[in-house]
C-alpha positions as CSV (number, residue, x, y, z in Angstrom):
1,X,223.5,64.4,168.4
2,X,220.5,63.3,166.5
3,X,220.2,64.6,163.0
4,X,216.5,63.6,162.4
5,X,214.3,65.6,164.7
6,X,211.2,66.8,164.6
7,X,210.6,70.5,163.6
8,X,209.8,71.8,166.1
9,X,212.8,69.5,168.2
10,X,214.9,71.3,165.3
11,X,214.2,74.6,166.1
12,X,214.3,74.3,169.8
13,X,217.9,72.7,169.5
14,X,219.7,74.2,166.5
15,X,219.1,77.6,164.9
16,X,217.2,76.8,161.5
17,X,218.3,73.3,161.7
18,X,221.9,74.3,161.0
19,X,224.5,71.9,162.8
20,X,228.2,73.2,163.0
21,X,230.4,70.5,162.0
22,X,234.1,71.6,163.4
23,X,235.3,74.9,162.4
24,X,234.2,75.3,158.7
25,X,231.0,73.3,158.0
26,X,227.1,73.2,158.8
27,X,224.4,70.4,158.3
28,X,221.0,71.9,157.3
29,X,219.0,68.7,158.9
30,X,215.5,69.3,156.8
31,X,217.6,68.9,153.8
32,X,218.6,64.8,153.5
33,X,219.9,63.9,150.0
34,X,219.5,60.3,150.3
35,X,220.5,57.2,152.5
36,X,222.0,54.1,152.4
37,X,222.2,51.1,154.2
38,X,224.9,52.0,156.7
39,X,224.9,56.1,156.4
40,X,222.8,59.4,155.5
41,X,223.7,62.3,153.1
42,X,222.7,65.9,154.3
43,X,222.9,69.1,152.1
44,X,225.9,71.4,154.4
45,X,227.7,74.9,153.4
46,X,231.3,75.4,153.9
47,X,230.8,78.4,156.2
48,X,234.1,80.4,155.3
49,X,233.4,80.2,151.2
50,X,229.6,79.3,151.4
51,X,230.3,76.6,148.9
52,X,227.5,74.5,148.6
53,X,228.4,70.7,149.9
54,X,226.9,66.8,150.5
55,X,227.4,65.6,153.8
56,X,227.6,62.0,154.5
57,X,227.2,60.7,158.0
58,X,227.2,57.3,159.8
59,X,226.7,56.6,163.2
60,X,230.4,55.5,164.6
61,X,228.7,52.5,167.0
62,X,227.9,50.9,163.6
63,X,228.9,47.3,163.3
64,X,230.3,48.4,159.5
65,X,232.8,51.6,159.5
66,X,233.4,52.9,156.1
67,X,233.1,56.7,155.8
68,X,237.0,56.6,157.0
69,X,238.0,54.3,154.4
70,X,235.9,56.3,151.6
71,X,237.4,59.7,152.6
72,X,240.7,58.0,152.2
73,X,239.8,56.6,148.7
74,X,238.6,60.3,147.7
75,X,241.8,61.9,148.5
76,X,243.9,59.4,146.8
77,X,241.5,59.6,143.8
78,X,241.0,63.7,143.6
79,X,242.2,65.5,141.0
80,X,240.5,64.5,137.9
81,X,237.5,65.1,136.4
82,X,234.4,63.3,137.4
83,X,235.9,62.6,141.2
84,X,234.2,64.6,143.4
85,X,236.4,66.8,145.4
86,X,237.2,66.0,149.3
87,X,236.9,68.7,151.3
88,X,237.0,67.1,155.4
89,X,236.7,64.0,157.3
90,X,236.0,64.0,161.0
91,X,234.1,62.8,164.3
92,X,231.4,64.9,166.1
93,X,229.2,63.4,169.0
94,X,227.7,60.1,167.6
95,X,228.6,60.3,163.7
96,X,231.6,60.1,162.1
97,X,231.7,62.5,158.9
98,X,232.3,63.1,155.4
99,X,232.2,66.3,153.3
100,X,232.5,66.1,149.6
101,X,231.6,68.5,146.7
102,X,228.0,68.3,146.5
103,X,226.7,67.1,142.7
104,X,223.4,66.9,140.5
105,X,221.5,64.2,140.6
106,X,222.0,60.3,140.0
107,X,221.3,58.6,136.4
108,X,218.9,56.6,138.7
109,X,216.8,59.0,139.3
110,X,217.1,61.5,136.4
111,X,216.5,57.7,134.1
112,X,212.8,58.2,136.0
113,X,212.8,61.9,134.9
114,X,212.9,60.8,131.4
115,X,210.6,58.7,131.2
116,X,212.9,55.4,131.9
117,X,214.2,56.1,128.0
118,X,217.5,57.9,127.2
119,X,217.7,58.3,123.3
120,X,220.8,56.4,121.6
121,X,223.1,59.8,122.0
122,X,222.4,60.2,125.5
123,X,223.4,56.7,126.5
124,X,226.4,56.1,123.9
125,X,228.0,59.6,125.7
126,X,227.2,58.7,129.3
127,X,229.4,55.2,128.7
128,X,231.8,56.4,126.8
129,X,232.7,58.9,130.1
130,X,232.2,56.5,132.6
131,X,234.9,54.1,130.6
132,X,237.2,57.4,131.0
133,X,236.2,57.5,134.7
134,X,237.2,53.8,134.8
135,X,240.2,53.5,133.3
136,X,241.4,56.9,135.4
137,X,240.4,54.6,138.5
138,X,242.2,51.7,137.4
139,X,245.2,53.7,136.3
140,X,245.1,54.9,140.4
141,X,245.3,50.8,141.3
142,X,242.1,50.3,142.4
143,X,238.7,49.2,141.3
144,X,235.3,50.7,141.9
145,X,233.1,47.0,142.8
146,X,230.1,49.2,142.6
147,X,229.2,50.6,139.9
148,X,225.7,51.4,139.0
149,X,223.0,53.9,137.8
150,X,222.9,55.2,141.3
151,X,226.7,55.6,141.7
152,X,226.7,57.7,138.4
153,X,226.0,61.6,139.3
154,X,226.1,64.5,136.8
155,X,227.7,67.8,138.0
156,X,225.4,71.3,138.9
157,X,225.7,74.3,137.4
158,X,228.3,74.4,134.3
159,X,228.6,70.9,134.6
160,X,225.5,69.1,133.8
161,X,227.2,67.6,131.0
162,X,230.0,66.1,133.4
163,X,229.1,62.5,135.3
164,X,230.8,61.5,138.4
165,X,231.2,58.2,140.2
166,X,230.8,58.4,143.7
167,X,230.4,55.7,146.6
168,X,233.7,54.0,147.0
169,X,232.9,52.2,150.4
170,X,233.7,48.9,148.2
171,X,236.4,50.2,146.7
172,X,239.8,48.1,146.1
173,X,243.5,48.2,145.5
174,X,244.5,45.4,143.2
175,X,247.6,46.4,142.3
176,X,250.4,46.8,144.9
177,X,252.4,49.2,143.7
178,X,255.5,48.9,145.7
179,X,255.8,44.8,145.0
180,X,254.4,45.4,141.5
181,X,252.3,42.6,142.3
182,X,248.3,42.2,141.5
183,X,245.5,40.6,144.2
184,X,246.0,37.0,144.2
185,X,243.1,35.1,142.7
186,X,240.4,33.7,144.9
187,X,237.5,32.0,145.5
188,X,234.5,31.9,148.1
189,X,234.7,35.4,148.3
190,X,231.0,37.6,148.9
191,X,229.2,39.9,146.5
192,X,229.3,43.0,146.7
193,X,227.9,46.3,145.5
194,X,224.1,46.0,143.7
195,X,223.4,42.6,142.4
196,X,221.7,44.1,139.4
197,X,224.7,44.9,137.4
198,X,227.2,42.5,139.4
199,X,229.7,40.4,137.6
200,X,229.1,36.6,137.4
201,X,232.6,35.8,138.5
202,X,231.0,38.5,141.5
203,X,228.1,36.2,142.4
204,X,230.0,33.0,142.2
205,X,232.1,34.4,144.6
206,X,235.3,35.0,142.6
207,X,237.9,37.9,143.9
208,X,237.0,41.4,141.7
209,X,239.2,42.3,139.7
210,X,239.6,44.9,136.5
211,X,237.0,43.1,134.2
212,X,233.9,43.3,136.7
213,X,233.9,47.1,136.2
214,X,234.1,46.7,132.7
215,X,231.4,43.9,133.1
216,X,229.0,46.2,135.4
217,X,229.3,48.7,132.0
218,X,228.0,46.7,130.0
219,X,224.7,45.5,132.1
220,X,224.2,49.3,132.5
221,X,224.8,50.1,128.5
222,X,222.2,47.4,128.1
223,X,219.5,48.7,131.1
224,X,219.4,52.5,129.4
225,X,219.0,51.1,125.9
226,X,216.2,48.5,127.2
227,X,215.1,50.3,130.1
228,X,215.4,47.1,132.1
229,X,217.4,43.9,132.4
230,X,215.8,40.2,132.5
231,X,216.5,39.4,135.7
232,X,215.0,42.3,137.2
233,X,211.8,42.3,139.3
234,X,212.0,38.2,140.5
235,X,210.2,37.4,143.6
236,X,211.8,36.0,146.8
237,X,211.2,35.5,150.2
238,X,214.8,37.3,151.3
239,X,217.3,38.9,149.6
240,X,219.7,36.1,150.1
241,X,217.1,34.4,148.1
242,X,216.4,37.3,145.9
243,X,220.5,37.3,145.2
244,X,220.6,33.5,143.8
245,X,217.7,34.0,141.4
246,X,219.6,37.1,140.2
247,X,222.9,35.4,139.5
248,X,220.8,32.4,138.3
249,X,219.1,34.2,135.6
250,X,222.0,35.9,134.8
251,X,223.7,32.9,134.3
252,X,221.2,31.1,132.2
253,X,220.3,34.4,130.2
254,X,222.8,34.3,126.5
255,X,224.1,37.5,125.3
256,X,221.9,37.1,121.8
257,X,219.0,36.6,124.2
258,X,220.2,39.9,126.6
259,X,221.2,42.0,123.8
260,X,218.5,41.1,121.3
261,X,217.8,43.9,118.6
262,X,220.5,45.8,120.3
263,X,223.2,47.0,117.9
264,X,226.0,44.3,117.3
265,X,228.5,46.1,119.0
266,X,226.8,45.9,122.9
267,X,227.0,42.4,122.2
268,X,230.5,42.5,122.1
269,X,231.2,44.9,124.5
270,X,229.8,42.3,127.7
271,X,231.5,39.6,125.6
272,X,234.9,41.1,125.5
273,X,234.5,41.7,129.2
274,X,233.7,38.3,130.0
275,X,236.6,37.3,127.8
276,X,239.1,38.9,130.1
277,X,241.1,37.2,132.5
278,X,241.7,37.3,135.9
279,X,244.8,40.1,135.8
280,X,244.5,41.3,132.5
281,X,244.6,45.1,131.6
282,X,241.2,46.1,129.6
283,X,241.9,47.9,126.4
284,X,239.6,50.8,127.3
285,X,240.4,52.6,123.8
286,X,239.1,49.7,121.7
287,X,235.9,49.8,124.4
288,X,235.5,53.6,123.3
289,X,236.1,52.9,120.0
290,X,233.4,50.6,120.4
291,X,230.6,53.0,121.7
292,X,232.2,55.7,118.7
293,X,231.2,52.9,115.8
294,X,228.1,52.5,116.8
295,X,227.8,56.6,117.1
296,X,228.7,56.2,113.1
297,X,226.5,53.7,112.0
298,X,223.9,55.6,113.5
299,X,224.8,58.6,112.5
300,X,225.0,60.2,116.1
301,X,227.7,63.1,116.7
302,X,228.6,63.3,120.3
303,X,227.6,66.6,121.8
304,X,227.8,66.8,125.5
305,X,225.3,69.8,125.1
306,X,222.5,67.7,123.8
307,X,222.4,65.0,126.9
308,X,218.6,64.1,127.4
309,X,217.9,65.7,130.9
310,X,219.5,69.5,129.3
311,X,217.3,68.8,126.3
312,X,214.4,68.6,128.2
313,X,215.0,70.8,131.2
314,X,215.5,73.7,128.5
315,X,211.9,72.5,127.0
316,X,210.1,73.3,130.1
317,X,211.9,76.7,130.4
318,X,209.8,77.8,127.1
């Protein structure tokens, strides 16, 4: 089955580009919602309640397998709010296939929308949910190893003021349950997720744990207050290359220098993160808590009404 046609291949093959996907779902092929390095996301209806969803898709000859492994995470994960719900996992022709509740867009792209500026309201409220959406991942033994700007969706509808995290392919336990034991600590290990907001103890190679989300936060809190970090944009002739100047300049870059004429209390958010050891449990209250004093000092009431991208959206209405 081949999902990008051309139109007129479309039509020919599949009524209105609509591809049945087992008994309940259909892909609209002219509709792709992005793409990643090892899969594609297609807008789909769920053709008994015509409930709008994302379809994710990767070819099942692929040397890397993960859409069975995500759907997994999402079921274990479901439930809360900001986890997108699960709705089917299966194989059809070439693909294997994910349905999951379809969201708004990424703080990626809506960042571009406005301007690459979010006032001091709009980014103190988007961390302080993601630290909830954390700590409700941790509490579920795993850890996210991802997280980013693109990773960070807000809802549709009623729930533009809601964010998401999405993309779990990285995903990991590190906490057995049953033995009550953590992941062992190790070395030599390879980064993962985007290099941009990666840990150090990431890009020298040391097992993930609990305090590289918390980490990943932080370089994100400092991107939408900045609107970029220092080691963005360096040149390089691969992206094995292009990696090492990240994680050098990240080493050699202080947190006065990173967080210069930021309030105090970024500062030490990273520090406190970088502070952590290997197994230890972050204290996401004192993290919110954070985030909430520097709300005060700046005399900033949190009102999920008044994020950036409603704001503006309701501008161009009048």
């Amino acid at each position: 089955m081949d999902f990008n046609q051309d139109k007129n291949q479309g039509q020919n093959q599949y009524k209105e580009y609509e591809i049945p996907l087992g008994d309940s779902f259909k892909l609209d092929a002219r509709r792709k919602l992005g793409k990643g390095q090892f899969c594609e996301v297609f807008y789909g209806l769920d053709r008994k309640s015509n409930e709008e969803v994302a379809i994710k898709l990767e070819l099942s000859s692929s040397k890397y397998l993960q859409l069975f492994y995500e759907s997994r995470v999402y079921q274990i994960l479901e439930g809360d709010i900001g986890i997108p719900r699960f709705f089917w996992y299966g194989k059809q022709g070439n693909y294997n296939i994910l349905v999951m509740e379809l969201l708004g867009h990424s703080l990626e792209d809506i960042f571009t929308y406005c301007k690459r500026k979010f006032s001091l309201l709009t980014t103190l409220m988007i961390i302080e949910q993601v630290i909830y959406r954390i700590e409700y991942i941790h509490n579920k033994n795993f850890i996210h190893r991802n997280l980013s700007p693109d990773n960070i969706l807000i809802g549709r509808k009623n729930n533009k003021n809601i964010l998401y995290l999405i993309d779990f392919i990285f995903a990991k336990r590190y906490y057995n349950q049953k033995t009550g034991e953590h992941i062992p600590f190790k070395d030599g290990k390879i980064m993962l997720g985007n290099a941009r907001y990666a840990s150090i103890n990431s890009h020298l190679g040391i097992e993930q744990s609990r305090r590289d989300d918390i980490e990943s936060l932080g370089y994100i809190l400092v991107y939408f207050l900045t609107g970029r970090l220092p080691w963005q944009g360096l040149k390089a002739i691969d992206s094995k290359q292009k990696y090492e100047k990240i994680k050098e300049k990240k080493i050699a870059t202080t947190l006065d220098s990173l967080c210069y004429g930021l309030p105090k209390e970024v500062k030490m958010f990273i520090e406190y993160a970088k502070k952590l050891k290997f197994e230890d449990k972050p204290h996401y209250s004192n993290l919110r808590n954070l985030i909430k004093e520097m709300a005060i000092k700046n005399s900033i009431d949190f009102n999920y009404n008044k994020f950036d991208w409603i704001i503006k959206k309701k501008k161009k209405r009048y």
